[in-house]
DRENLOFI-828953 format. One record per atom (N, C-alpha, C): z, y, x; residue in one letter. Coordinates in steps of 0.1 Angstrom, whole numbers, plus 5000, padded with zeros to 4 digits. Layout:
! residues N
ZYXa;...
END
This chain:
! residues 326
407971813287x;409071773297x;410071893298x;411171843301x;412271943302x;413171953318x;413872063320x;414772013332x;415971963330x;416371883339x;418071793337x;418271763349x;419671753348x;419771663364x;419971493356x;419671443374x;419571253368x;420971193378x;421571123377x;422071013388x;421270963385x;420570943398x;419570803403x;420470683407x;421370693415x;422170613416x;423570633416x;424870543415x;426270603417x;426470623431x;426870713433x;427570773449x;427970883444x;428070993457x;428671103457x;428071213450x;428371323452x;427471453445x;426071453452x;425771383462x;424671413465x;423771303455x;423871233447x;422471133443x;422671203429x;423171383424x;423071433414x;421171503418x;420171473408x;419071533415x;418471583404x;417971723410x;417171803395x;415871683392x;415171683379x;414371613376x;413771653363x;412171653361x;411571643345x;411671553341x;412371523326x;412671433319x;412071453305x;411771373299x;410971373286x;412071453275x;411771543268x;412171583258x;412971543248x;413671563243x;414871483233x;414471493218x;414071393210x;413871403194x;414471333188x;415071363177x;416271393166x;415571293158x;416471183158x;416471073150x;416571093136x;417271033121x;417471033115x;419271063118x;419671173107x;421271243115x;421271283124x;420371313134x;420671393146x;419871483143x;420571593151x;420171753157x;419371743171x;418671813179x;418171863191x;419272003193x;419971993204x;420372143210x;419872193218x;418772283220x;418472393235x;419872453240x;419972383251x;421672463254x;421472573264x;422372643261x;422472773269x;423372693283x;424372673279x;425672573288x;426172463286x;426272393299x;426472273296x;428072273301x;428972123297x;429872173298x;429872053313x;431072083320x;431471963330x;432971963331x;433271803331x;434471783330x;434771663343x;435871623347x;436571523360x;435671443358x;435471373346x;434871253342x;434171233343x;433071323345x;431871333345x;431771243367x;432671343374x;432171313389x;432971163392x;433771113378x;434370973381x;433070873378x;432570893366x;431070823363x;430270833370x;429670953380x;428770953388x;428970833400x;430070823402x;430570753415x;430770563409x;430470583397x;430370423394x;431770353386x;432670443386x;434070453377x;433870373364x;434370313360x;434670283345x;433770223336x;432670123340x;431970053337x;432169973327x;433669933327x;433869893312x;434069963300x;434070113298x;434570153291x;432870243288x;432170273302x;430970363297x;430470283306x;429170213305x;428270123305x;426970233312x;427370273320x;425970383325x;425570283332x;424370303332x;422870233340x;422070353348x;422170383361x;421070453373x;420070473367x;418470543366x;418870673365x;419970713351x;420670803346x;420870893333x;421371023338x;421171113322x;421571233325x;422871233321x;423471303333x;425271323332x;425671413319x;427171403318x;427271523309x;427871473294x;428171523288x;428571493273x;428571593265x;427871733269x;427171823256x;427271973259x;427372033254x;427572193254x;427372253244x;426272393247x;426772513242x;425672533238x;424972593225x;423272653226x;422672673210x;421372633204x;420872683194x;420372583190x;420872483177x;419572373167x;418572453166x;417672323178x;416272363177x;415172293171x;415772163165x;415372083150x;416071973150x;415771943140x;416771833131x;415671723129x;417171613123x;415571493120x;416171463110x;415771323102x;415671303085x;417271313078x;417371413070x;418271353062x;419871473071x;418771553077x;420171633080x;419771823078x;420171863070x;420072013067x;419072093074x;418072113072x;417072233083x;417972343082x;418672373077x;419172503074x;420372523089x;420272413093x;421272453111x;420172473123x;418772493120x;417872513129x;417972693131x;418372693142x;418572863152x;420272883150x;421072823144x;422672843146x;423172813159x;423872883162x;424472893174x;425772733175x;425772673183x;426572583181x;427072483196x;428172423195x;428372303204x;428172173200x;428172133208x;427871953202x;428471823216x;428871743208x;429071663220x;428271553222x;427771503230x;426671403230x;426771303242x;425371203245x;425871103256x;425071223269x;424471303268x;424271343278x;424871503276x;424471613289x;424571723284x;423771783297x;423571743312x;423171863320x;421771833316x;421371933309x;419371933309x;419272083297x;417972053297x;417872223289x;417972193273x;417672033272x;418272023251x;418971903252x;419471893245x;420771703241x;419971703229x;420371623222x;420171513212x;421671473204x;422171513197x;423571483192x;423371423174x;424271353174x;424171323160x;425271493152x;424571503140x;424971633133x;426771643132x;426871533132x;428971543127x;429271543142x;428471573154x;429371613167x;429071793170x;428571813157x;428071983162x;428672053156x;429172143158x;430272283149x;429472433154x;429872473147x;429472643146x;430172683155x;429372773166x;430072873172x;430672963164x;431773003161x;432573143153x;431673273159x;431973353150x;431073493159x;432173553160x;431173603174x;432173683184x;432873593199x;432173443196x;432773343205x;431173313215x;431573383228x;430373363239x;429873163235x;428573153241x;428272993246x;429172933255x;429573053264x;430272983281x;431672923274x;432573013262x;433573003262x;433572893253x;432572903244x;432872763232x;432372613241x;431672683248x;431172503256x;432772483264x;433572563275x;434572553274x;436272433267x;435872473254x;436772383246x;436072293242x;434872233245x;434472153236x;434672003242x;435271963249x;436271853257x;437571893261x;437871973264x;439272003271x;439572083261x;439572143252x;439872223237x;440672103230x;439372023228x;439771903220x;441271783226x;440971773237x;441971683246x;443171783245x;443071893245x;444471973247x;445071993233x;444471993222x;445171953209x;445571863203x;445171763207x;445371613204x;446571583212x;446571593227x;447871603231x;448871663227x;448871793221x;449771863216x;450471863205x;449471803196x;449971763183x;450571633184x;449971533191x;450771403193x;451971413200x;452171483210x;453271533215x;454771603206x;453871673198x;454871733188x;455871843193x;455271903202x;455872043208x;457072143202x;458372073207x;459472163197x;459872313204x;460572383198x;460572553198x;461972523210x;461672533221x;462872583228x;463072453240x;462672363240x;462572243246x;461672303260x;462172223272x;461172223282x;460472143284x;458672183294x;457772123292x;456872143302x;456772063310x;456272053324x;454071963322x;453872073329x;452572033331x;452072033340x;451371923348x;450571923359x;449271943358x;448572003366x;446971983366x;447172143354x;448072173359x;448372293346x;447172423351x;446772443362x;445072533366x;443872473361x;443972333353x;442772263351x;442472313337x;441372243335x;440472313317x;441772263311x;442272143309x;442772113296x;444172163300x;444572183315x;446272193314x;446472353311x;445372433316x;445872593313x;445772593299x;444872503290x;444972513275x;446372463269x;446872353275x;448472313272x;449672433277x;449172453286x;450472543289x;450772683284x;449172723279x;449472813266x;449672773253x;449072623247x;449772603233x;451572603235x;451872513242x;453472523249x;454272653244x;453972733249x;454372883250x;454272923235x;453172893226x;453072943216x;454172853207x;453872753205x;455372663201x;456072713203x;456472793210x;458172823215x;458572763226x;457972653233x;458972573245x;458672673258x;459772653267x;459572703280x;458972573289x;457972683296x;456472563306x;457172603323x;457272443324x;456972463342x;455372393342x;454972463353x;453372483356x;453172363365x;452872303371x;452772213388x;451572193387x;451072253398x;449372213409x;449772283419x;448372283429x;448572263438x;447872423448x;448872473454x;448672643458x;448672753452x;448972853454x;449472973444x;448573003442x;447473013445x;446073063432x;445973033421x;446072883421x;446272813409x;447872813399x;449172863406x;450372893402x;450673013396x;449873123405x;449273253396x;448573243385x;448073183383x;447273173368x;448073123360x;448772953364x;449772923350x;450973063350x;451073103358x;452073213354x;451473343346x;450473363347x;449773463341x;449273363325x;449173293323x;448973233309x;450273173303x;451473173310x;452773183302x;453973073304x;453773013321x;454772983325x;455773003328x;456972983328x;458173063328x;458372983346x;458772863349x;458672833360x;457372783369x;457072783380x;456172683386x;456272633399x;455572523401x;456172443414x;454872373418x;454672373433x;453372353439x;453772153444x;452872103439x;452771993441x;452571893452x;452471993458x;451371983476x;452671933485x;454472003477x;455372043488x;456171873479x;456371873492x;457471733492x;458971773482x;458971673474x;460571663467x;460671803455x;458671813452x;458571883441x;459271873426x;459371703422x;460371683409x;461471733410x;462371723423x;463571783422x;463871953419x;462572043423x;462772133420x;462772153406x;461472093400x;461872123386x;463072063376x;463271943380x;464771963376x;465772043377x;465372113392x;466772213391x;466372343382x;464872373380x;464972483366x;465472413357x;465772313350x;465972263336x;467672233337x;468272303347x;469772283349x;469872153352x;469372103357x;469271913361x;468971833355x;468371903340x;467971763330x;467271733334x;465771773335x;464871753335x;463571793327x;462271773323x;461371813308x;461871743301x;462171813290x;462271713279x;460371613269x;459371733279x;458171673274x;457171703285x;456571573291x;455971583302x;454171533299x;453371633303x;451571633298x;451271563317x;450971523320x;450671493331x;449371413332x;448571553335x;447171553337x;446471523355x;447371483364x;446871433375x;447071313373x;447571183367x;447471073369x;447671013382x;448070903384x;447570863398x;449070863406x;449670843416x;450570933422x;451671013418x;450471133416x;450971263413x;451671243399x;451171163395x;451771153379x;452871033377x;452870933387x;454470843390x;455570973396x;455171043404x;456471123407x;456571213395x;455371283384x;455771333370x;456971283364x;456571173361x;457471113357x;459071083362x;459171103376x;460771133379x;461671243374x;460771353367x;461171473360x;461371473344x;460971373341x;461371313325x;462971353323x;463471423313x;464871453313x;465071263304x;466271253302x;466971083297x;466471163284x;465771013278x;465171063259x;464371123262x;463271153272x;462371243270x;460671233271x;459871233266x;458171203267x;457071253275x;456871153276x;456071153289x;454871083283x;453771173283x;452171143277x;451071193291x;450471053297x;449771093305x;447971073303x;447471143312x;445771193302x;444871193313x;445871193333x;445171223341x;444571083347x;443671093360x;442570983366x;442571053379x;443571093387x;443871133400x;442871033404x;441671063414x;440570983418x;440370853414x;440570863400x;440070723391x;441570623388x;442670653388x;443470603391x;444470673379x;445270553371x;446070633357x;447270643367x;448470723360x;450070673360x;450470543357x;451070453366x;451070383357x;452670353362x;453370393350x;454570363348x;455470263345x;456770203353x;457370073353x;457870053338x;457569973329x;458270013319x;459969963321x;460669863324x;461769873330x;462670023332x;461670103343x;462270243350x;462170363333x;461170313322x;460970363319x;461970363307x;462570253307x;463670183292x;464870263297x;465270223312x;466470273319x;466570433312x;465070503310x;465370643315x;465270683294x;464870573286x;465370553275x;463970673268x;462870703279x;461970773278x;460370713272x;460170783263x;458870703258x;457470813261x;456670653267x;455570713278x;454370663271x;453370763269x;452270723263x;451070753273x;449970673270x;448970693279x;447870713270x;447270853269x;446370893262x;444970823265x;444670783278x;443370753279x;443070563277x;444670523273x;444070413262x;444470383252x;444070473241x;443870503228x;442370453222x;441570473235x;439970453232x;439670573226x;438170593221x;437770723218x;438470783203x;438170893200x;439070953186x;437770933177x;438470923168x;437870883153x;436571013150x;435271063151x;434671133146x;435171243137x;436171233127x;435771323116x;437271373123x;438071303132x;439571413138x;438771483150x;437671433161x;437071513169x;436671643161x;435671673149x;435571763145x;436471893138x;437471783134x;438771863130x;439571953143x;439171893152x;440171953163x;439272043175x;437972013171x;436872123181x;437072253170x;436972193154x;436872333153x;438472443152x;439272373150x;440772433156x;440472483165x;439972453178x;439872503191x;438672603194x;437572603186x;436872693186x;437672833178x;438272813170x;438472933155x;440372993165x;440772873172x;441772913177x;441473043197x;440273023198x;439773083209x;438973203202x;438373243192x;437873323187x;438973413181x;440473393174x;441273473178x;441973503185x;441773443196x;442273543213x;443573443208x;443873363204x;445073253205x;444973163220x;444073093223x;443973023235x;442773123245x;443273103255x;441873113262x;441473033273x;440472973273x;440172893281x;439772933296x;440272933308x;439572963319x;438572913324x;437373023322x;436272953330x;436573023347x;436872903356x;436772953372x;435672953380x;434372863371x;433072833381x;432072823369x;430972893374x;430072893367x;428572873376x;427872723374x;426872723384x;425072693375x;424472743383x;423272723377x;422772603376x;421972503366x;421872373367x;421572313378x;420772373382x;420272303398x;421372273402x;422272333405x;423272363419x;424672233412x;424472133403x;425072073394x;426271983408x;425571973418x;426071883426x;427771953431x;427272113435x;427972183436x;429472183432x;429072183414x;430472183406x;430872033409x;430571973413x;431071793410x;432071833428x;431071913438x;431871903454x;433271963451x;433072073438x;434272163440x;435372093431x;435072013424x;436071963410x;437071853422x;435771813431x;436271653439x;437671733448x;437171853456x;437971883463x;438971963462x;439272003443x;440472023440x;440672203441x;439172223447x;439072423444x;438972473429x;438672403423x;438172503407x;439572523401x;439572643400x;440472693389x;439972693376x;440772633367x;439972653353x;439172523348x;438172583340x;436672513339x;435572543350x;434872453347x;433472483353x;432472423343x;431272513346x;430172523336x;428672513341x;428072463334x;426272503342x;425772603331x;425272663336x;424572803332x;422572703329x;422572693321x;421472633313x;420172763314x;420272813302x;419672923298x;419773043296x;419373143296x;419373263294x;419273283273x;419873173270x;419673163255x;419973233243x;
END
């Protein structure tokens, strides 16, 4: 037996409950991971609460999670012994417990010199932040407005931004979180919280507007994103503001002659571009190119914890469970 947390049922952070759960063994193509860190993402506290049944099919009890950080601790038929004790991430159907179960093409090499905390880190919001960026096509001098810009994947956008060349306005919500996008390479930022926020950022852009808009709140927050779209300009949204997309008029959207994409119906990415783009994101964090903020780090038990702090909009950064001493 091993420890994991279970949803017993959908509700709030409270029906997250520690539990012994039977051990994970590695099918034919799959690995076992002993993880040091597990990772946690939005999605994770949308699923708990019963979210998106069409798209993830959870059934009461399961273990939350989609993978982390840690050491192949065996393999099963037909896949290399030779990755048993490598350091690695993996993405998987679960992740908070002390091993996952991953098929081998979701697992990459930690780079050395790259902690567990930091590679579990990119290994969802690494990935989502390059796929956006490449699809986006980030030009050298153009502006580029991000919301949710203190979150795992938007502080990773607002530094690829900067490396391209474009100038970043930042938007979330209180200067804690405004201080950090400015410290990872915002040139403007604007707090979300304050009424008739799009108009300020148009007034940095001399009144155009972004010419490229990442809008990772969804919901709301991400229809008024979209008033800051300069005329001709893209708008790719990726956020689930408490379960809820952007959903944009296409009419308002023809007028504004702006093309709006909605990342989270694409459906899932093809396996062999996931791998292509974790390991960019690992090899791109191991040379001090990105860095990912971890803001919260909690011990498994306390798993409900990270889900109270994600819901109420305190975490700066990532947040992580601390697995093992591995």
């Amino acid at each position: 037996m091993m420890r994991a947390i279970q949803v017993r049922e959908f509700g709030g952070p409270e029906v997250l409950t520690p539990a012994d759960v039977t051990e994970p063994v590695a099918g034919p193509g799959e690995v076992v991971v002993t993880l040091a860190v597990a990772d946690v993402i939005y999605l994770d506290t949308l699923l708990r609460g019963g979210w998106g049944g069409e798209f993830f099919p959870l059934k009461p009890p399961y273990v939350p999670g989609g993978g982390g950080a840690g050491r192949v601790s065996a393999v099963g038929e037909g896949v290399d012994p030779g990755w048993v004790g490598r350091r690695v991430v993996a993405r998987a159907a679960t992740g908070y417990a002390e091993q996952i179960v991953a098929d081998a093409g979701a697992v990459a090499e930690i780079p050395d010199g790259l902690g567990f905390a930091e590679a579990a880190a990119v290994l969802h919001d690494g990935v989502t932040a390059l796929s956006l960026a490449r699809d986006a096509g980030i030009e050298k001098g153009e502006w580029v407005l991000v919301t949710a810009a203190a979150g795992g994947a938007g502080s990773l956008l607002v530094q690829l931004a900067r490396e391209a060349g474009a100038r970043v306005v930042a938007a979330a919500r209180g200067e804690r979180k405004l201080a950090l996008a400015r410290e990872l390479g915002a040139e403007v930022t604007v707090d979300y919280s304050q009424e008739g926020w799009q108009q300020r950022v148009r007034e940095a852009t001399a009144g155009a507007g972004a010419d490229l808009v990442f809008d990772g709140a969804g919901g709301p927050l991400g229809v008024a994103a979209f008033e800051a779209v300069a005329k001709g300009g893209r708008f790719v949204t990726y956020g689930t503001s408490n379960g809820g997309f952007a959903e944009i008029d296409p009419q308002v959207a023809e007028q504004r002659q702006a093309r709006v994409h909605n990342a989270l119906e694409d459906g899932p990415r093809d396996p062999a571009g996931v791998r292509e783009l974790l390991a960019q994101a690992l090899a791109l964090t191991a040379q001090g190119r990105i860095r990912p903020v971890i803001g919260a780090t909690y011990p498994l038990e306390r798993a409900r914890d990270a889900h109270v702090s994600l819901a109420e909009r305190t975490t700066v950064g990532k947040s992580l469970l601390l697995v093992s001493a591995h």
